[in-house]
N, C-alpha and C positions, 0 to 999 in steps of 0.2 A: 803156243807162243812162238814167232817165227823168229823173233830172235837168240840164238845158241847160247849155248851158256856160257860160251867165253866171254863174248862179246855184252854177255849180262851183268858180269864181274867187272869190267872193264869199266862199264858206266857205272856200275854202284863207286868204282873206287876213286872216279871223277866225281860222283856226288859228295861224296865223302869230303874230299877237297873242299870244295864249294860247300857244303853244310858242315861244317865240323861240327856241332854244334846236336846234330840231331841221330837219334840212335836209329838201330837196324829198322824196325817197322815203319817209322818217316822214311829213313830213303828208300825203302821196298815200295813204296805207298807212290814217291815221287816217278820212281823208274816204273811202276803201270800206268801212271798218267803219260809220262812221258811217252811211253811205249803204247798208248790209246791213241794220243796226240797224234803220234808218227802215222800209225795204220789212216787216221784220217786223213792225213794229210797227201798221204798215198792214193787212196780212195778218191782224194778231189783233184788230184794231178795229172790219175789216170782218164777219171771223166773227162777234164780239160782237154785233151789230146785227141779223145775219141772225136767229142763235136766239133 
């Protein structure tokens, strides 16, 4: 996981925010998507650049 664990806490506790509603294992579950998401989005930024 290339993101630290500060900075893993930090989003959970912005999810938390924004979902009040849903316990540890939802937001655990939303910060891997999100954190799947990102890596991809990385992945197709960096393509973009090369060609």
């Amino acid at each position: 996981n290339k993101i630290n664990a500060g900075n893993e806490e930090e989003v959970l506790a912005l999810l938390q925010d924004v979902y009040p509603a849903d316990d540890e294992p939802a937001l655990q579950e939303k910060l891997t998507r999100l954190i799947f998401a990102a890596e991809v989005m990385g992945h197709l930024s960096v393509q973009t650049e090369q060609s």
